[in-house]
C-alpha positions in Angstrom: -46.1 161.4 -59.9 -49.9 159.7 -61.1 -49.8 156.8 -63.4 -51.0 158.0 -66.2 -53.5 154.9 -66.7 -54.5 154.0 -63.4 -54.5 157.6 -62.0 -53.0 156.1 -58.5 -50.1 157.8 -56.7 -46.7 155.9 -58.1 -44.4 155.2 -55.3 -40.4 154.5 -56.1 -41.8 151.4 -58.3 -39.2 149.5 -60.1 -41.9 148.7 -62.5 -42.9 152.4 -63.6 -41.5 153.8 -66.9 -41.4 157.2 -68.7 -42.8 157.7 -71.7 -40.2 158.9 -74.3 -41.6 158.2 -77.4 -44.9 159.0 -79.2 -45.2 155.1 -80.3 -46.1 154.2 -76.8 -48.9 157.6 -76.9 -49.8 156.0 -80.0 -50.2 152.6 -79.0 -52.3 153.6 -75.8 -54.7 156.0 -78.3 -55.3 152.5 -80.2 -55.9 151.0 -77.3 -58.5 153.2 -76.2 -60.6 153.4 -79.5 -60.4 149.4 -79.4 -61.9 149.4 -76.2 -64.4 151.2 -76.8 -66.2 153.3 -74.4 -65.2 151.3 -71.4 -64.9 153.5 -68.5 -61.1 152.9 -68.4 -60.4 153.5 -71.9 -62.5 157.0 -71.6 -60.4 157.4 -68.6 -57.0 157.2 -70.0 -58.5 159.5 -73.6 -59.6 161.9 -71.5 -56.3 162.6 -69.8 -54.2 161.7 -73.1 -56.2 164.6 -74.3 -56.1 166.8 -72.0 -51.9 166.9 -72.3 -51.9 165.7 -75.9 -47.9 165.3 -75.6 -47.2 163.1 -72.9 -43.5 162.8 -73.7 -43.5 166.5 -73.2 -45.6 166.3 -70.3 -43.1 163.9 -68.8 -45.9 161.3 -68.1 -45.5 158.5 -66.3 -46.8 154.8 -65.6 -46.3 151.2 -64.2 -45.7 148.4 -66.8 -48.0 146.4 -65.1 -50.9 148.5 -66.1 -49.6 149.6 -69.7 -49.7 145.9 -69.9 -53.1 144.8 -68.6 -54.5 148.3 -70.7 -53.4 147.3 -73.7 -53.7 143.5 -73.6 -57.6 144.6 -72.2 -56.9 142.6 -69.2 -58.8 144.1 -65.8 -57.8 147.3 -64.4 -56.9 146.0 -61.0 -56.3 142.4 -61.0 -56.1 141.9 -57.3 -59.5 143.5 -57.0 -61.1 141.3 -59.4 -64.8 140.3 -58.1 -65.5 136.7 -57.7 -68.9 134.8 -57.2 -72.1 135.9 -58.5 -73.4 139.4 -58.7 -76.1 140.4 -56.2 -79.8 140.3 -56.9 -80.6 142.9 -55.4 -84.8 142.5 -55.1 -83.9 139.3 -54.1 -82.0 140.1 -51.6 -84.1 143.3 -50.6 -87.0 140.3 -50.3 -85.1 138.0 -48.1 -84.2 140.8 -45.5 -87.6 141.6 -45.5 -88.5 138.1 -44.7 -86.0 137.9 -42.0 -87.0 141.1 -40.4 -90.6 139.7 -39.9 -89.6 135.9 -39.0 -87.4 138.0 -36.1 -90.4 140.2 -35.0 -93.2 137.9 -35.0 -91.0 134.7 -33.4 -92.6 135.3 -30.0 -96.3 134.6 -31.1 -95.5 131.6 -32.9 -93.2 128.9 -34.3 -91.9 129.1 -37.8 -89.8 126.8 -39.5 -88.3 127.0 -43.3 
């Protein structure tokens, strides 16, 4: 069985629960149009829409992420990114700086 809003593999989780009733379809459909069009939320309509019963469908999830998806928390909270984002040309720039400090070293002495 696939949590239905995370998509990962559920092991034998004491935290996963069935849905049974449309409220909790409902509440997850809210969810997503409060959201959105964060990737997650387009996630989780896309495959609410593609069973459109999930009590039928015998969907299932772990409360953790019912919780963090409907609270708008982040998707994976152990993967959360910390620290700055990378600058990319800045980066590209210093590489490049590096790569001719380490080529040229022999002829002469550089210092930063």
């Amino acid at each position: 069985m696939t949590c239905y809003l995370c998509g990962e593999v559920i092991d034998t989780d004491v935290n996963m629960r069935k849905v049974t009733t449309f409220e909790i379809q409902q509440t997850v459909e809210h969810a997503c149009v409060a959201q959105g069009h964060d990737d997650w939320a387009m996630a989780v309509l896309g495959r609410i829409q593609m069973c459109s019963d999930l009590v039928a469908a015998d969907a299932m999830y772990r409360l953790t992420c019912y919780t963090r998806f409907c609270y708008a928390l982040t998707r994976t909270p152990n993967k959360v990114q910390r620290g700055r984002r990378v600058n990319q040309l800045a980066q590209d720039v210093f590489n490049k700086v590096c790569d001719k400090l380490e080529s040229t070293c022999e002829r002469g002495l550089y210092t930063l």
